[in-house]
Structures are given as C-alpha cells and as structure tokens.
CHARMM internal coordinates of N, CA and C (Angstrom, degrees):
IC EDIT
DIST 1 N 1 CA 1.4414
DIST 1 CA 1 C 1.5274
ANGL 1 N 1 CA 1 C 109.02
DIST 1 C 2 N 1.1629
ANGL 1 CA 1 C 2 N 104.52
DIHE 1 N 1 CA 1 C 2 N 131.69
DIST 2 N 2 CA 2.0048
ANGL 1 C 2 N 2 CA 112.04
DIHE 1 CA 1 C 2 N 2 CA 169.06
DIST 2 CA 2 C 1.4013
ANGL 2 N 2 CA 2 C 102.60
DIHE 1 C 2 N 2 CA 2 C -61.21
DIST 2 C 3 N 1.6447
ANGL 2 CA 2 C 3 N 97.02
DIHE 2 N 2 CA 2 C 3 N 134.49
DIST 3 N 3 CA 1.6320
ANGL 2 C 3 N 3 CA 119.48
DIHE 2 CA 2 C 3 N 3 CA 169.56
DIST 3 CA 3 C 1.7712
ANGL 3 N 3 CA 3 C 114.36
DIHE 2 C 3 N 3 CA 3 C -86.16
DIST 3 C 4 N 1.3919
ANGL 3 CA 3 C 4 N 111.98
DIHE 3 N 3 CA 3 C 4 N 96.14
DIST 4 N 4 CA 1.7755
ANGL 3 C 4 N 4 CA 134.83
DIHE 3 CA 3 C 4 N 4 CA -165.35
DIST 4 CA 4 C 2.1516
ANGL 4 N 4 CA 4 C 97.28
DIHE 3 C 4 N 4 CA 4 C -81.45
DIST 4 C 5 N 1.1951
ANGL 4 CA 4 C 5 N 94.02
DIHE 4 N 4 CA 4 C 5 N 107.17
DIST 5 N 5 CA 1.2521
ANGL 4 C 5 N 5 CA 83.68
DIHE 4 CA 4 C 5 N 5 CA 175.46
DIST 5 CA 5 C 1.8181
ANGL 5 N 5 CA 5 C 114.84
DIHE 4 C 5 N 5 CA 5 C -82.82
DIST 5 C 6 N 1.3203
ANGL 5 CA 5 C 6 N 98.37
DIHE 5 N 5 CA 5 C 6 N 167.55
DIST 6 N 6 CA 1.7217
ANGL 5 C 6 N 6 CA 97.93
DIHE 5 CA 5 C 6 N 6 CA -161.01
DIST 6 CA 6 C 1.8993
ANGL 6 N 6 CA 6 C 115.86
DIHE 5 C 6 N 6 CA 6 C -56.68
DIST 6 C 7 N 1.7527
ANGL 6 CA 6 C 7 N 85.86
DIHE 6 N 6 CA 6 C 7 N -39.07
DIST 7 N 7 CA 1.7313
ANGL 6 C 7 N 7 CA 92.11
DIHE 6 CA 6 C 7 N 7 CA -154.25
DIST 7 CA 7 C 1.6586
ANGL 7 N 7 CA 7 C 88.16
DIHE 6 C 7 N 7 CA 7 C -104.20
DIST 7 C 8 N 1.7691
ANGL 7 CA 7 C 8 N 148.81
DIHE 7 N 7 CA 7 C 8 N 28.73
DIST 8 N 8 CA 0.9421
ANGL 7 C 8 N 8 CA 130.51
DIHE 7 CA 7 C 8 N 8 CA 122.45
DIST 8 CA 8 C 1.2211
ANGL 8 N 8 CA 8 C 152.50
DIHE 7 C 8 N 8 CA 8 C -49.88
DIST 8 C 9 N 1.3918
ANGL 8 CA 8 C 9 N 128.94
DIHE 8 N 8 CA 8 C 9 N 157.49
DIST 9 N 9 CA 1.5555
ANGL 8 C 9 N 9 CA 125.47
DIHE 8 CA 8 C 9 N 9 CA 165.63
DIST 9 CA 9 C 1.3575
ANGL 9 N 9 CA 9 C 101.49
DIHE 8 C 9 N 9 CA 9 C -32.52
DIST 9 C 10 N 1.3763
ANGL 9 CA 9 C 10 N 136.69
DIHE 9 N 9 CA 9 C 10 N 134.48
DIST 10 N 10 CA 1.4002
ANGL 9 C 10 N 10 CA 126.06
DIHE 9 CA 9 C 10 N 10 CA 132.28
DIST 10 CA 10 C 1.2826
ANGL 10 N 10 CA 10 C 127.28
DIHE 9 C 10 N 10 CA 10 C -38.65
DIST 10 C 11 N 1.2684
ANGL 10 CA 10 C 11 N 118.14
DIHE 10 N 10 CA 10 C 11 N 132.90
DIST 11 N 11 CA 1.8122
ANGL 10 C 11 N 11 CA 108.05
DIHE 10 CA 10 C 11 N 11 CA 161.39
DIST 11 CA 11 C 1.3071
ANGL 11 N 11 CA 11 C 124.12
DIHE 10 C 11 N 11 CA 11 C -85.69
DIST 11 C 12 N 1.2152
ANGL 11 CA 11 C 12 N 106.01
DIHE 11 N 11 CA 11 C 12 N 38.73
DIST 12 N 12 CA 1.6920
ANGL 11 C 12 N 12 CA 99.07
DIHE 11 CA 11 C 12 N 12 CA 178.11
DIST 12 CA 12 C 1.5649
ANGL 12 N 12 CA 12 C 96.21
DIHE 11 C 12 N 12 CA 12 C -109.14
DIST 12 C 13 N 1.1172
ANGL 12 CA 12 C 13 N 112.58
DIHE 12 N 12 CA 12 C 13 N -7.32
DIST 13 N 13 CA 1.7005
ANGL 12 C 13 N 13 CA 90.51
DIHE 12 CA 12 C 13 N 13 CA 161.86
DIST 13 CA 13 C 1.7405
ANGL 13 N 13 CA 13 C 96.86
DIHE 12 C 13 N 13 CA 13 C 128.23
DIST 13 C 14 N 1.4394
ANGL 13 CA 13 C 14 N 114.18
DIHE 13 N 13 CA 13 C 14 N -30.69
DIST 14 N 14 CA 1.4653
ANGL 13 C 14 N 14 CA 118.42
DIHE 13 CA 13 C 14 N 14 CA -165.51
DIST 14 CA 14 C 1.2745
ANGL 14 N 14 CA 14 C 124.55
DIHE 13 C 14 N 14 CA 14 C -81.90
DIST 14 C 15 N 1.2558
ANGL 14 CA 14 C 15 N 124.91
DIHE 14 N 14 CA 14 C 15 N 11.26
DIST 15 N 15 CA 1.8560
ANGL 14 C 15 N 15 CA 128.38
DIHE 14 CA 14 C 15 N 15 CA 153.84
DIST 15 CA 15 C 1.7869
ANGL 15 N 15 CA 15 C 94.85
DIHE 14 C 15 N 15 CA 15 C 85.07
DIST 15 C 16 N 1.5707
ANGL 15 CA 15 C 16 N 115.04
DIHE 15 N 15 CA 15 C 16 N 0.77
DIST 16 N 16 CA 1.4232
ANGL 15 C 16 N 16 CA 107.59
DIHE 15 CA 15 C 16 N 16 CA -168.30
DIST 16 CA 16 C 1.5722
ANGL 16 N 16 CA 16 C 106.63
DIHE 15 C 16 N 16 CA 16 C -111.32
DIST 16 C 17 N 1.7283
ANGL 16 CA 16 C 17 N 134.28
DIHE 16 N 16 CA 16 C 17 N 145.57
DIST 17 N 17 CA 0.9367
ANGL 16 C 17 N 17 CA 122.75
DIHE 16 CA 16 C 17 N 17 CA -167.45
DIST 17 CA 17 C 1.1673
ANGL 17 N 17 CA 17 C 117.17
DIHE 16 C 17 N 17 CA 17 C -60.79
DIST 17 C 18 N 1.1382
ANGL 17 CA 17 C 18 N 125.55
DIHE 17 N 17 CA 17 C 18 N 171.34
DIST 18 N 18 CA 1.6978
ANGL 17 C 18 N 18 CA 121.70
DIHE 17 CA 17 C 18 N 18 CA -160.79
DIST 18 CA 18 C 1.9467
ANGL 18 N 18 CA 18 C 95.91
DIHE 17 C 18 N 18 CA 18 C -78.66
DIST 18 C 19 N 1.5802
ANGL 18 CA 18 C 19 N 121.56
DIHE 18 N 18 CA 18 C 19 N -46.62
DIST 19 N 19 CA 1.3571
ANGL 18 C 19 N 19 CA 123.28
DIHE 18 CA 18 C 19 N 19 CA 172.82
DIST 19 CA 19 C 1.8821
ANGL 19 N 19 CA 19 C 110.00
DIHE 18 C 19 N 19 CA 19 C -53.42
DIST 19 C 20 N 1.1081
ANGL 19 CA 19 C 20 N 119.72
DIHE 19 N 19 CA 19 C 20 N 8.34
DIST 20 N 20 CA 1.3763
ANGL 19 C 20 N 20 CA 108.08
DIHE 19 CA 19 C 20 N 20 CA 178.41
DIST 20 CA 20 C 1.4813
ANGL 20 N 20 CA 20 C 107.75
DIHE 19 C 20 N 20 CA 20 C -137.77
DIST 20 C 21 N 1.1685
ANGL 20 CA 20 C 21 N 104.16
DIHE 20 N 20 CA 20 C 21 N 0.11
DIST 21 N 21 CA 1.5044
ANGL 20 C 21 N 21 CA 107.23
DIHE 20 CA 20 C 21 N 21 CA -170.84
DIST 21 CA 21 C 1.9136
ANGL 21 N 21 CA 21 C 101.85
DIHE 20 C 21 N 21 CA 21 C -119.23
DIST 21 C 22 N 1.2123
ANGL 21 CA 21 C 22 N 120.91
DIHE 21 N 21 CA 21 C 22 N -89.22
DIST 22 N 22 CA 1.4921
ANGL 21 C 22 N 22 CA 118.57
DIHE 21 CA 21 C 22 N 22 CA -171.76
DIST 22 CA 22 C 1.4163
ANGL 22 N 22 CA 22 C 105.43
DIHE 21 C 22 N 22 CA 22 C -113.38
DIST 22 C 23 N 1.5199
ANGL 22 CA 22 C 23 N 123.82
DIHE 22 N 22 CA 22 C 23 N 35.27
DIST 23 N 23 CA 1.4582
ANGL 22 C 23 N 23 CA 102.53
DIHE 22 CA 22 C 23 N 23 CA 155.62
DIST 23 CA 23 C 1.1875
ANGL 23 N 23 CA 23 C 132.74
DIHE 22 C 23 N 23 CA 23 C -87.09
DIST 23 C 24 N 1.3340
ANGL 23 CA 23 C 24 N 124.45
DIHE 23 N 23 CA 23 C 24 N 0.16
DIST 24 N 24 CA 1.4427
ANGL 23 C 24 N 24 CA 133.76
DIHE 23 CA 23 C 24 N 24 CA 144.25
DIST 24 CA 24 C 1.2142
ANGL 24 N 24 CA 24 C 139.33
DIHE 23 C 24 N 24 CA 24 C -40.81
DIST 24 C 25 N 1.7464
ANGL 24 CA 24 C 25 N 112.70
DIHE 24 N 24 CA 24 C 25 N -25.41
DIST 25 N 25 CA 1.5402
ANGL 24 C 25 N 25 CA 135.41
DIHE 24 CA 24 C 25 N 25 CA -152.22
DIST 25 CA 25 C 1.7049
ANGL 25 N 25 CA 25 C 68.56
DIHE 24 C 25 N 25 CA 25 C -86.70
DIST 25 C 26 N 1.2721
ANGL 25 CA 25 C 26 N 103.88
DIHE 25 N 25 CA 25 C 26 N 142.28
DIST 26 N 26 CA 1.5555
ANGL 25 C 26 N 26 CA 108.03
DIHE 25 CA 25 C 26 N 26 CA 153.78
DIST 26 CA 26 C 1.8580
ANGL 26 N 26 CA 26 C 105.58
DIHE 25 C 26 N 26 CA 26 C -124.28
DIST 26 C 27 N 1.1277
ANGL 26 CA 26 C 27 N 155.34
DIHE 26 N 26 CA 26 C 27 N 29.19
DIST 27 N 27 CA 1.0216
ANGL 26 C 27 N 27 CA 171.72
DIHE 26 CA 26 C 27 N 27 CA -125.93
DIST 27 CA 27 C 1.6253
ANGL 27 N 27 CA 27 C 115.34
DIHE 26 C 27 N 27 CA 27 C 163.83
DIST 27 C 28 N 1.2383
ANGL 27 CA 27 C 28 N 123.82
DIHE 27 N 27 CA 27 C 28 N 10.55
DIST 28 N 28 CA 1.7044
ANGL 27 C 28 N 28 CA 133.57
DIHE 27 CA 27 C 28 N 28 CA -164.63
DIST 28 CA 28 C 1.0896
ANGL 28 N 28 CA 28 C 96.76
DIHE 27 C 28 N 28 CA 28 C -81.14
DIST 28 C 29 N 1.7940
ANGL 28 CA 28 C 29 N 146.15
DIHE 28 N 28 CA 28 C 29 N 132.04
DIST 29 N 29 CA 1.2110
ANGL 28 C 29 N 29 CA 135.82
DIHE 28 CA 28 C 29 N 29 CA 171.27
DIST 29 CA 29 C 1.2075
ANGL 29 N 29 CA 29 C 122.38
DIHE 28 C 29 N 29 CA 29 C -72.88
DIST 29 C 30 N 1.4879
ANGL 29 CA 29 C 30 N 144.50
DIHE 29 N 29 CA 29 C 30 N 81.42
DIST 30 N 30 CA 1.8414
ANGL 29 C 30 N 30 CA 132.78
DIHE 29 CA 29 C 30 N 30 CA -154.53
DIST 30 CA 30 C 1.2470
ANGL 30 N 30 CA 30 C 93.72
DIHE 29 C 30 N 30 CA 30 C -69.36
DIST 30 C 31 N 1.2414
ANGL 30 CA 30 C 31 N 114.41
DIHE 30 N 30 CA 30 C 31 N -52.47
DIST 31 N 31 CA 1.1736
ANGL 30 C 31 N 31 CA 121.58
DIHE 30 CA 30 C 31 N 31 CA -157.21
DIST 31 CA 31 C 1.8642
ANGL 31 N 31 CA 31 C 104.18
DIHE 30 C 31 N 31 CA 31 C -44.62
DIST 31 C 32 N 1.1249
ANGL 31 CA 31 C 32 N 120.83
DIHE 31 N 31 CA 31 C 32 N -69.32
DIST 32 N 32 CA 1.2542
ANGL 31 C 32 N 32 CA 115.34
DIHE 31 CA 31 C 32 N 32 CA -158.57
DIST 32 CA 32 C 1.8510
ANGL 32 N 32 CA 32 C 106.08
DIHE 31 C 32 N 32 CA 32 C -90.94
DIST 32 C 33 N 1.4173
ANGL 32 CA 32 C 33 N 107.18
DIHE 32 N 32 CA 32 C 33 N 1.94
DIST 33 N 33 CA 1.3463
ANGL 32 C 33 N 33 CA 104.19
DIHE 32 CA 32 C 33 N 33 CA 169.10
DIST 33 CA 33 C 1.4430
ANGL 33 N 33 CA 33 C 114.31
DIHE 32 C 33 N 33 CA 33 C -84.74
DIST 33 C 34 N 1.7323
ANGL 33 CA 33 C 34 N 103.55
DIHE 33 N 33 CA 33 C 34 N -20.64
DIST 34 N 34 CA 1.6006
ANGL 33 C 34 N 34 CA 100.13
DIHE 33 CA 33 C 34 N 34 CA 165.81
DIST 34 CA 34 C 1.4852
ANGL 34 N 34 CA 34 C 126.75
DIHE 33 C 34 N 34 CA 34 C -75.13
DIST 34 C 35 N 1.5516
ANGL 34 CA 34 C 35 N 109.41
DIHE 34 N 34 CA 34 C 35 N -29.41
DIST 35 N 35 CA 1.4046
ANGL 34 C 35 N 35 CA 116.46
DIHE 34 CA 34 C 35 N 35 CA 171.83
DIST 35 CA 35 C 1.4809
ANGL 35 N 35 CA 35 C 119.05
DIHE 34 C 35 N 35 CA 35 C -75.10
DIST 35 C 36 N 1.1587
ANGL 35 CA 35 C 36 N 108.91
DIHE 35 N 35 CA 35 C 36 N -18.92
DIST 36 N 36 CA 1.9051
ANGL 35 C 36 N 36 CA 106.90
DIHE 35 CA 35 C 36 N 36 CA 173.16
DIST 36 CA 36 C 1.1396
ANGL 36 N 36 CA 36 C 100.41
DIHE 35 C 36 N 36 CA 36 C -77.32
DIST 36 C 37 N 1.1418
ANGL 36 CA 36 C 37 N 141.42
DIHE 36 N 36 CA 36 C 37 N -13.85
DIST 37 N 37 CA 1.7502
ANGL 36 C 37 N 37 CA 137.09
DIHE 36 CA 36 C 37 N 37 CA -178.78
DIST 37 CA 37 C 1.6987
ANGL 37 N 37 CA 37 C 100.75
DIHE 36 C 37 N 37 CA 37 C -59.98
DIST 37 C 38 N 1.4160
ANGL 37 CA 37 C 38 N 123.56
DIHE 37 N 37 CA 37 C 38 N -43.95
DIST 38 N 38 CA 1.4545
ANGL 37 C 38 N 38 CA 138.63
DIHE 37 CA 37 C 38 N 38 CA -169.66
DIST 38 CA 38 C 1.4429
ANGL 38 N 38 CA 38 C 98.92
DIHE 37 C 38 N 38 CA 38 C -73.48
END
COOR INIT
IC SEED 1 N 1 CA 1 C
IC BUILD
C-alpha cells in the first residue's frame, strides 16, 4: 500500500487535503486511486 502523507492533496480527486478529506476511509483503495490518475 502507498504511504499518503497527512497535509497532501488527496488522491481521490477532491482538491481537499488528504487529513480532511479520506483519512478516515480505513478500507480506501490508494493503491489504484493513484494509478487511475495516469
């Protein structure tokens, strides 16, 4: 699994830092939410 640092963009797409947006998800796929970016 990719290591998401706190105070980045999220990669889920939503312009919001990753600590305010899906660090709650404990089940969130990083992995392939980083590869759909490509």
């Amino acid at each position: 699994m990719a290591k998401i640092g706190r105070n980045i963009l999220c990669p889920c797409g939503s312009g919001k830092k990753y600590k305010n947006c899906c660090a709650a998800k404990k089940n969130y796929d990083w992995d392939s939410a980083l590869l759909s970016k490509f």
